[in-house]
Structures are given as C-alpha cells and as structure tokens.
MARSEVEX-923574 format. One record per atom (N, C-alpha, C): atom name; y, z, x; residue number from 1. Coordinates in nm, 2 decimals. Layout:
N
REC	atome	yy	zz	xx	num
REC	CA	Y	Z	X	NUM $
...
END
This chain:
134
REC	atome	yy	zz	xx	num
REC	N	-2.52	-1.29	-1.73	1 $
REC	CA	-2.39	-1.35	-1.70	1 $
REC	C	-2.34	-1.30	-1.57	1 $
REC	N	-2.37	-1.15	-1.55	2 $
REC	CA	-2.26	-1.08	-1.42	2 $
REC	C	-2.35	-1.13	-1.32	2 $
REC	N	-2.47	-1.20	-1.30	3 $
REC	CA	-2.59	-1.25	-1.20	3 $
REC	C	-2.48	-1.37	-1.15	3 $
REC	N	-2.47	-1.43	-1.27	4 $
REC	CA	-2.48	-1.61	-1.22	4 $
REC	C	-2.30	-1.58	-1.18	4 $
REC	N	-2.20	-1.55	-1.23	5 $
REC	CA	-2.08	-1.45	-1.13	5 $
REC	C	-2.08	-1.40	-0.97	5 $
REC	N	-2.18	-1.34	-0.97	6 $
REC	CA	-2.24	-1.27	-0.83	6 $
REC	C	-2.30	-1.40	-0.78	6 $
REC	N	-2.39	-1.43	-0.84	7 $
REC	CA	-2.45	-1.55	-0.66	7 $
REC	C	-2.33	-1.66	-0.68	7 $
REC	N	-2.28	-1.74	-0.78	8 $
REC	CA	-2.11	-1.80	-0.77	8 $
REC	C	-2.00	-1.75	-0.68	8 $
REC	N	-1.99	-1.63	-0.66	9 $
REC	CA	-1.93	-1.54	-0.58	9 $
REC	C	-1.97	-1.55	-0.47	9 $
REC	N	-2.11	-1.53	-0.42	10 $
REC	CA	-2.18	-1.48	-0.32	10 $
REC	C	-2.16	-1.66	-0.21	10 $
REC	N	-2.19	-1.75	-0.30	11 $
REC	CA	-2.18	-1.91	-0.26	11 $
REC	C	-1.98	-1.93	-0.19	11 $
REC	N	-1.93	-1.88	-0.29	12 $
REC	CA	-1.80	-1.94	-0.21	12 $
REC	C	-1.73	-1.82	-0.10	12 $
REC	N	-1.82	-1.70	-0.09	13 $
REC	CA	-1.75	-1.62	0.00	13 $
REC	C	-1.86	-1.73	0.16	13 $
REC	N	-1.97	-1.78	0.11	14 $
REC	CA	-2.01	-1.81	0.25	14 $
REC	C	-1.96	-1.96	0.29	14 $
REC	N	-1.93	-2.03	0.16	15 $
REC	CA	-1.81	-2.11	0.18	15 $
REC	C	-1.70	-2.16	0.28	15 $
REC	N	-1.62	-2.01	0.23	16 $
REC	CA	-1.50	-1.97	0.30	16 $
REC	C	-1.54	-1.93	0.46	16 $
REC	N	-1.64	-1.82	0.46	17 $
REC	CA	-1.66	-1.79	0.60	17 $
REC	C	-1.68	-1.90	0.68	17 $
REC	N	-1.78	-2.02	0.65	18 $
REC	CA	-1.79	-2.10	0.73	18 $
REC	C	-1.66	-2.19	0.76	18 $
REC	N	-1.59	-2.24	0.65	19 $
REC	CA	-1.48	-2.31	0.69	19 $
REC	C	-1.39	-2.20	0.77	19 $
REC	N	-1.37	-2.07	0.75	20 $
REC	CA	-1.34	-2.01	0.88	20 $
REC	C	-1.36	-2.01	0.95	20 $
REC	N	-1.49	-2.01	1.01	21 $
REC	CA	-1.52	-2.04	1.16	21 $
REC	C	-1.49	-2.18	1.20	21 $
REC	N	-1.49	-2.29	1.13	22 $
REC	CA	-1.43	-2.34	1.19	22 $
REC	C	-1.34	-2.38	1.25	22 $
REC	N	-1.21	-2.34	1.14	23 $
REC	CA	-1.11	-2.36	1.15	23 $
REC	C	-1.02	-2.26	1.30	23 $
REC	N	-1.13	-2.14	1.30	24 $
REC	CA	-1.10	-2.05	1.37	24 $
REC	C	-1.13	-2.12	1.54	24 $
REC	N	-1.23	-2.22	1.56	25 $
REC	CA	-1.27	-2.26	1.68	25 $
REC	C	-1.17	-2.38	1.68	25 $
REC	N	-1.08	-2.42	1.61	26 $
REC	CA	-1.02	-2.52	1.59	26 $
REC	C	-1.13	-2.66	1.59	26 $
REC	N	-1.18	-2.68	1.52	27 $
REC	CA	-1.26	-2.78	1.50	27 $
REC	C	-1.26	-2.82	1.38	27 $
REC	N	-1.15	-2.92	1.38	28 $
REC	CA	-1.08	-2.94	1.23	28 $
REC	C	-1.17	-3.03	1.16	28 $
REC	N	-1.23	-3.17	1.20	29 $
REC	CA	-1.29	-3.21	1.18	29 $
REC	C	-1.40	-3.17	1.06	29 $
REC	N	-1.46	-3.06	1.13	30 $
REC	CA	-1.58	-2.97	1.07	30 $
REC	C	-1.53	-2.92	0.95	30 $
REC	N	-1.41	-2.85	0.99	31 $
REC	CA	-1.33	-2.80	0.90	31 $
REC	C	-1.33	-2.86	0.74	31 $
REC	N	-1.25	-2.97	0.78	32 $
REC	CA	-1.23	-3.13	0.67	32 $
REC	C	-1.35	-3.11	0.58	32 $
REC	N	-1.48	-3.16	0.65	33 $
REC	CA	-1.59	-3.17	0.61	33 $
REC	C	-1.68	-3.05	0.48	33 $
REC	N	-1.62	-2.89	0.53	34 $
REC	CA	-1.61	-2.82	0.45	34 $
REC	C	-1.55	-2.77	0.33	34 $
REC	N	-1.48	-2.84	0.33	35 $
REC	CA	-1.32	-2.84	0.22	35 $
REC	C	-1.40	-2.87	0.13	35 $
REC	N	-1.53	-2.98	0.13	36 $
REC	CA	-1.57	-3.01	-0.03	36 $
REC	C	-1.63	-2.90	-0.07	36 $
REC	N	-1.72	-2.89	-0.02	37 $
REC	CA	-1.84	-2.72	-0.06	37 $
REC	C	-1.74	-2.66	-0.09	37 $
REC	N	-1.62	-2.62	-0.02	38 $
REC	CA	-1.56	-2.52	-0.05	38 $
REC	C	-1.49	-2.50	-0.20	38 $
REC	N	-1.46	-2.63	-0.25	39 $
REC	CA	-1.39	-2.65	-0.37	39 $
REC	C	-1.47	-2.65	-0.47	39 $
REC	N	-1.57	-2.74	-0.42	40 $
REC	CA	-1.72	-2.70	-0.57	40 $
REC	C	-1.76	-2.56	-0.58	40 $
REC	N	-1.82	-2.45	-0.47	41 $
REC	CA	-1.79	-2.34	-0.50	41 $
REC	C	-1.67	-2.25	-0.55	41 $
REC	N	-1.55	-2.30	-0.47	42 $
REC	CA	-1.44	-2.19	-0.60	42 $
REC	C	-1.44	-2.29	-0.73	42 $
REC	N	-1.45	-2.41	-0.75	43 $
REC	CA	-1.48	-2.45	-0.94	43 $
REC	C	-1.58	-2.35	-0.97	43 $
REC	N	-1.71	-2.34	-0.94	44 $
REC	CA	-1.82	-2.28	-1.05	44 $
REC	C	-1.78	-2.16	-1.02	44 $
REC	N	-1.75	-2.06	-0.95	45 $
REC	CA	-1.70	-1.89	-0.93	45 $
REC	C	-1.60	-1.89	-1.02	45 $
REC	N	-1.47	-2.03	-1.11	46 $
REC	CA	-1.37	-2.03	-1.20	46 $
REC	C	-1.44	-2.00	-1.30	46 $
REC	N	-1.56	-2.12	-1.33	47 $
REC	CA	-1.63	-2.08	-1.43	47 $
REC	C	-1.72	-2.03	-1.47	47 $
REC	N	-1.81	-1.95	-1.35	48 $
REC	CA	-1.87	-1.83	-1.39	48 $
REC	C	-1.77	-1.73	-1.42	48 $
REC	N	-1.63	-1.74	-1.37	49 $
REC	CA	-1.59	-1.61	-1.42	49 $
REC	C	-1.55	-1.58	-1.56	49 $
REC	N	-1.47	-1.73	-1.56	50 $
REC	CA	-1.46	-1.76	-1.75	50 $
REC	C	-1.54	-1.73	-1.86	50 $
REC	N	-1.68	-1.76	-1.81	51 $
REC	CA	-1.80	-1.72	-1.90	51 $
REC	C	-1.80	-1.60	-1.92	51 $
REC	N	-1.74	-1.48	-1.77	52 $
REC	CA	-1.82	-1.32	-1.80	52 $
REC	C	-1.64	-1.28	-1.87	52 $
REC	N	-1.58	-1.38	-1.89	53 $
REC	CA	-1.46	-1.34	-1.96	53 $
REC	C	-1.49	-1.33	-2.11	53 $
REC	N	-1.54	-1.44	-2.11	54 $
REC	CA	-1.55	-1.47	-2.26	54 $
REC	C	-1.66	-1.41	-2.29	54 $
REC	N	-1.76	-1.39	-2.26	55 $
REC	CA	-1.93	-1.26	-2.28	55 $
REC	C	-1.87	-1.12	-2.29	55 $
REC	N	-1.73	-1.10	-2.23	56 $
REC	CA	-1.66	-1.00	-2.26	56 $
REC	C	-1.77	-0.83	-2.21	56 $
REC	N	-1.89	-0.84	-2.14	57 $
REC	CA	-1.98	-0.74	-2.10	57 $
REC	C	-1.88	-0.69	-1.96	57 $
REC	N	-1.89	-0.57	-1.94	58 $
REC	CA	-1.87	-0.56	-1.79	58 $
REC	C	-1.95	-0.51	-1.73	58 $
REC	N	-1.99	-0.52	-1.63	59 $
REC	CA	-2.08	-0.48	-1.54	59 $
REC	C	-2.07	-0.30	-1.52	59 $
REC	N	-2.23	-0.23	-1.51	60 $
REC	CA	-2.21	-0.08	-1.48	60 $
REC	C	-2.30	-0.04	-1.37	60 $
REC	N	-2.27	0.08	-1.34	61 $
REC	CA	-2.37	0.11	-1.22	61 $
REC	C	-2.41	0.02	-1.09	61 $
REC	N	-2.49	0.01	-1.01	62 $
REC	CA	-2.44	-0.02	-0.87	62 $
REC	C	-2.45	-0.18	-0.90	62 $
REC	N	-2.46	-0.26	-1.02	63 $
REC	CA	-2.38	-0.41	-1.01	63 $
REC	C	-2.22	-0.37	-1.00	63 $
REC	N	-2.18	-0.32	-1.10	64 $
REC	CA	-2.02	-0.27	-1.10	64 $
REC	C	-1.96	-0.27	-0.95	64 $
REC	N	-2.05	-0.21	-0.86	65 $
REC	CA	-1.98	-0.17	-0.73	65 $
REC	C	-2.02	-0.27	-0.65	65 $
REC	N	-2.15	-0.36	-0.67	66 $
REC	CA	-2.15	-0.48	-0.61	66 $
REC	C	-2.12	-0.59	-0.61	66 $
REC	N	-2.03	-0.61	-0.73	67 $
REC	CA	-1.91	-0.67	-0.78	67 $
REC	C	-1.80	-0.61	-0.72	67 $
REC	N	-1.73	-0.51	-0.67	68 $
REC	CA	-1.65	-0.46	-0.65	68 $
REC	C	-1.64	-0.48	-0.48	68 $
REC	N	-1.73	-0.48	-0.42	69 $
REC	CA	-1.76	-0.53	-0.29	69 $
REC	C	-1.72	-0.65	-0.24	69 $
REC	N	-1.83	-0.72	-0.32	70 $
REC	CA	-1.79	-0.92	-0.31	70 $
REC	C	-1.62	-0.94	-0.34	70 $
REC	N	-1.56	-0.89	-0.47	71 $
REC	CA	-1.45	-0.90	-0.49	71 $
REC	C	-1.35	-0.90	-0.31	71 $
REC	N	-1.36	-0.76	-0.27	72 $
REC	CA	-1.29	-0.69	-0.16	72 $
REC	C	-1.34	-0.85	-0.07	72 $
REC	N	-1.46	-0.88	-0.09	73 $
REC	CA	-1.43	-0.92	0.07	73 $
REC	C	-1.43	-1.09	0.02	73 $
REC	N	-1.41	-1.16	-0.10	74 $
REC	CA	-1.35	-1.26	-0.14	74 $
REC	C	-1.20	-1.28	-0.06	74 $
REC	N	-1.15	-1.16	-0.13	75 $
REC	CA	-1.02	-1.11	-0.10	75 $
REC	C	-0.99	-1.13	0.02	75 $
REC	N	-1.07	-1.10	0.11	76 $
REC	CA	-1.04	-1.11	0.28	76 $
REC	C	-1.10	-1.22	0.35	76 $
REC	N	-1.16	-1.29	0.30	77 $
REC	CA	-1.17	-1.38	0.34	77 $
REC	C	-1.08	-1.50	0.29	77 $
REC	N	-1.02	-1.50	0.16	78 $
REC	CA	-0.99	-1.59	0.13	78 $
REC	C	-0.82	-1.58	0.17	78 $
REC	N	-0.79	-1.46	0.24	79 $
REC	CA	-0.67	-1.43	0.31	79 $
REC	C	-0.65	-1.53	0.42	79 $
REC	N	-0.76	-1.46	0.50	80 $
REC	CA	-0.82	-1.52	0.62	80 $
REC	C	-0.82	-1.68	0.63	80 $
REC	N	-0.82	-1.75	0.54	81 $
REC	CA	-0.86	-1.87	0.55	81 $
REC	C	-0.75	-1.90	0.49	81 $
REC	N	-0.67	-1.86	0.43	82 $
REC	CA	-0.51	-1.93	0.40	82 $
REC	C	-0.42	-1.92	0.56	82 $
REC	N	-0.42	-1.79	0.63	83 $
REC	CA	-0.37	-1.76	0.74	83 $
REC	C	-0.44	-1.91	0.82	83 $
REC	N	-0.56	-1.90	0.87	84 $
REC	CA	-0.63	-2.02	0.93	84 $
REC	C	-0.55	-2.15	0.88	84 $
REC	N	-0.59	-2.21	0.79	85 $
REC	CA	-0.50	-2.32	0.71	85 $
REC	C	-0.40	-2.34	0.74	85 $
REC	N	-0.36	-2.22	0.74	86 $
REC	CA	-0.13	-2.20	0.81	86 $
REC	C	-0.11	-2.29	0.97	86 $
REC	N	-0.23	-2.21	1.05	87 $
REC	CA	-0.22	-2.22	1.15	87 $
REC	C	-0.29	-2.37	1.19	87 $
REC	N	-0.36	-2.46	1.14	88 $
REC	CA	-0.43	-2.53	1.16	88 $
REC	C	-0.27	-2.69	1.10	88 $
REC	N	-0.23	-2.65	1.00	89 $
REC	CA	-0.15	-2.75	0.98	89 $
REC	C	-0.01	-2.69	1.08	89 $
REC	N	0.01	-2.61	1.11	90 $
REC	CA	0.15	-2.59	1.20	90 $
REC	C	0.11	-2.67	1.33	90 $
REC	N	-0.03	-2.66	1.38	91 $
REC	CA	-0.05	-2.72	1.46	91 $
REC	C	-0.10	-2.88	1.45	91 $
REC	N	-0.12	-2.92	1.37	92 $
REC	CA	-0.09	-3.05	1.34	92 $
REC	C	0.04	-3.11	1.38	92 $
REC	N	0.11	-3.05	1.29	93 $
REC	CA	0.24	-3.09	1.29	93 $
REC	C	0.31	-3.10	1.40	93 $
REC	N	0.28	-3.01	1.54	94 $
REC	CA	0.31	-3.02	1.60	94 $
REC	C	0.26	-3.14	1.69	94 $
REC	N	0.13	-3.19	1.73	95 $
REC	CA	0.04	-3.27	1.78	95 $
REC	C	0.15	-3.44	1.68	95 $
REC	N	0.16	-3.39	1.60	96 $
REC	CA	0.23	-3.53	1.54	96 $
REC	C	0.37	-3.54	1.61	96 $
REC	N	0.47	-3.45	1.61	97 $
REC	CA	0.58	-3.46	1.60	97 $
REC	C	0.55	-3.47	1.82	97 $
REC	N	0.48	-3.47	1.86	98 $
REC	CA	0.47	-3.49	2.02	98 $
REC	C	0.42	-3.63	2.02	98 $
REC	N	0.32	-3.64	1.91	99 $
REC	CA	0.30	-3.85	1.94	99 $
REC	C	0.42	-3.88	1.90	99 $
REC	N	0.51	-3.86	1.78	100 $
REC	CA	0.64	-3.93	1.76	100 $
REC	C	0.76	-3.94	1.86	100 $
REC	N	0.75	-3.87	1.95	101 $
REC	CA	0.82	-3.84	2.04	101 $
REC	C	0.82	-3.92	2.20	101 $
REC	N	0.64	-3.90	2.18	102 $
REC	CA	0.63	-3.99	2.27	102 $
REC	C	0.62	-4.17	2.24	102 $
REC	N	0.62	-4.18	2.13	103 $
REC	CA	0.63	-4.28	2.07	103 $
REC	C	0.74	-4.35	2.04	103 $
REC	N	0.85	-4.29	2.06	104 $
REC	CA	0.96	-4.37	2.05	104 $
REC	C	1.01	-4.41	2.18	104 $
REC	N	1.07	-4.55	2.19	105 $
REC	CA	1.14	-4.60	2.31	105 $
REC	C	1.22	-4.47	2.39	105 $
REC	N	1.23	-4.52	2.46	106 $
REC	CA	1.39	-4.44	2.60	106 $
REC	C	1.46	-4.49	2.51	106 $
REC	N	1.59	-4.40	2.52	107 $
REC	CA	1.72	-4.46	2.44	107 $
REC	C	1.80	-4.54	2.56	107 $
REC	N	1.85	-4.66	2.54	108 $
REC	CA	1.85	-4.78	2.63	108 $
REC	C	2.00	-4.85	2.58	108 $
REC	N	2.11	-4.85	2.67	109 $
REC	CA	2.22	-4.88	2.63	109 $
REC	C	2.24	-5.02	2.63	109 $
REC	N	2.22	-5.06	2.48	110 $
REC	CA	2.27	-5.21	2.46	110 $
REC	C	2.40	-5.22	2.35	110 $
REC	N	2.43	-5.32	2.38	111 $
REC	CA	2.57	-5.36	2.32	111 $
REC	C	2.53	-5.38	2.23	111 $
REC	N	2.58	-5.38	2.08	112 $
REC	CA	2.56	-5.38	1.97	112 $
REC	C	2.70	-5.38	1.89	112 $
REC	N	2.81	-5.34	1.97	113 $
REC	CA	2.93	-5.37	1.96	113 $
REC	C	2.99	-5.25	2.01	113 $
REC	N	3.11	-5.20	1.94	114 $
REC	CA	3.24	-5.14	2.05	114 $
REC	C	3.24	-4.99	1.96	114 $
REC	N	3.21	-4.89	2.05	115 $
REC	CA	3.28	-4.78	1.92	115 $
REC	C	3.42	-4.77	1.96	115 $
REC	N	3.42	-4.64	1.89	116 $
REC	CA	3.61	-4.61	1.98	116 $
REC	C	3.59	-4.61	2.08	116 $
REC	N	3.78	-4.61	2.12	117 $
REC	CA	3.85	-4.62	2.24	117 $
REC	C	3.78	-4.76	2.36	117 $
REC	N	3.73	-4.81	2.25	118 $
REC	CA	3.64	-4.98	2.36	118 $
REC	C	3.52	-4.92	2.44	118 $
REC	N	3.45	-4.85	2.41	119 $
REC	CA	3.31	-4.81	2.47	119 $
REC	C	3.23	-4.91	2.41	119 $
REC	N	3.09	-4.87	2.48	120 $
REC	CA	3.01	-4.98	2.42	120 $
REC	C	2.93	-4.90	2.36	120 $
REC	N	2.89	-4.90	2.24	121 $
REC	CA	2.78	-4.83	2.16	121 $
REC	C	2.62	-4.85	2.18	121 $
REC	N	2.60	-4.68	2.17	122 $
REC	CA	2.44	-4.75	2.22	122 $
REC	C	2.37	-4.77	2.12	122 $
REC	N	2.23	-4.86	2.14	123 $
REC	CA	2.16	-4.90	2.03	123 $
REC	C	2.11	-4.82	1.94	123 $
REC	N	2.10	-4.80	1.81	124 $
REC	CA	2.00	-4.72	1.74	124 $
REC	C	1.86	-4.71	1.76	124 $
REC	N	1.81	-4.64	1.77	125 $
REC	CA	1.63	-4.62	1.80	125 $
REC	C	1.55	-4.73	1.66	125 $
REC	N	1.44	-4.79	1.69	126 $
REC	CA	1.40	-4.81	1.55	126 $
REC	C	1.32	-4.74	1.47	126 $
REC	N	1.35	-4.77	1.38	127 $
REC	CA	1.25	-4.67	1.27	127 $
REC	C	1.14	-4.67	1.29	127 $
REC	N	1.06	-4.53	1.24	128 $
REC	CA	0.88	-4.47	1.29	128 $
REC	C	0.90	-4.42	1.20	128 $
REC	N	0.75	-4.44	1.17	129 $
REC	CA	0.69	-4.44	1.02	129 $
REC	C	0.57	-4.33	1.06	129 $
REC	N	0.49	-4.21	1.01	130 $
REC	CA	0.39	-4.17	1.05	130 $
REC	C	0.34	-4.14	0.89	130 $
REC	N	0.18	-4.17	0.92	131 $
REC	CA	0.11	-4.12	0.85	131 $
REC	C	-0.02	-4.02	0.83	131 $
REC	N	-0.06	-3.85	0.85	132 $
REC	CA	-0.16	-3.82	0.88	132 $
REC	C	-0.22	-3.77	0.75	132 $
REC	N	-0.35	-3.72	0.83	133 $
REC	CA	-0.42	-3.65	0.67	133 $
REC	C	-0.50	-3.49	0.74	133 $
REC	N	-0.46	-3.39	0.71	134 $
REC	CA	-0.48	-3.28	0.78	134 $
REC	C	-0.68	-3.21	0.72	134 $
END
C-alpha cells in the first residue's frame, strides 16, 4: 500500500514541477496543457492516500523518512505552484483589463440631451462584454 502512495506521490510532485516551469517561464499555454496530468495525478495520490488510511499500516524505517521527504517537498512545491497560479492570473487580468481599455471608444461629446444648468451631456460609453479562460 505505502509503494503505490509513494510512486502516486512521486507522479504528482513531477506533475507540479513541470507545470511550474512552465508557469514560471510564463508559457501559459503549456501551462493549460498541464493542468490535466496535474489533476489525474493529485486524484490517484487522494486515493492512494485513502487506501493507506483505511489499511491503517504506517510506514517504518527508511520508507517512513522517504515518505517524510516526498511529503516536505509535495509541500513546496505545491506552495510554489499556488504562488505561480497567483501570479499567472494577476497577470491575465491585467493583459485583459488593457484590451478593455483599449477597446473602448474615446469618450466623444454627443448630445443626448441637457444635464444641469443647460450643458450638454456626454454620451455614455457602450457596454463591453469580455470573456477569458485562464
């Protein structure tokens, strides 16, 4: 049971590493493409871990600490790749909110009728719709 844990383990830490490098060269694309692997390895690492829950064995001697290794650098990587993620959609959002920007007309004074004091009100911009997928 603590085998098929370990290489389940061993599969989504190289997972993660690679969708960090991507993510890390900003090559989202690649990135995207990783997301599956990445998700089918953390499912089976769920349920290999469920199984060594329910087999209730724990691991002794130098599995125990090679378990305890993988764990630590699960942990750091999977830090790592939330921080990357952060940074990968802040920057989206940004790249979006500069097409929206550039995307909307000049604001352009047409009559539309009178506000106060008999000015002429300027037009409303028209509505923008955006839709991405990160």
């Amino acid at each position: 049971m603590i085998d098929t844990l370990i290489l389940a383990g061993q599969r989504l830490a190289e997972a993660l590493r690679a969708e960090n490098e991507a993510l890390a060269a900003l090559d989202l694309p690649r990135a995207a493409r990783l997301a599956g692997p990445k998700i089918a390895a953390s499912d089976a690492f769920a349920a290999a871990y469920a199984a060594q829950v329910k087999h209730g064995s724990a691991p002794e001697g130098p599995v125990r600490q090679a378990a305890a290794q993988l764990a630590g650098r699960l942990d750091e990587l999977g830090r790592e790749n939330r921080r990357l993620l952060e940074r990968a959609v802040a920057l989206q959002s940004r790249v979006i909110e500069t097409i929206a920007g550039a995307a909307l007309p000049k604001a352009q004074v047409q009559v539309q009728g009178y506000a106060p004091a008999g000015r002429a009100a300027p037009a409303r911009p028209p509505a923008l719709a955006l839709s991405a997928r990160a």
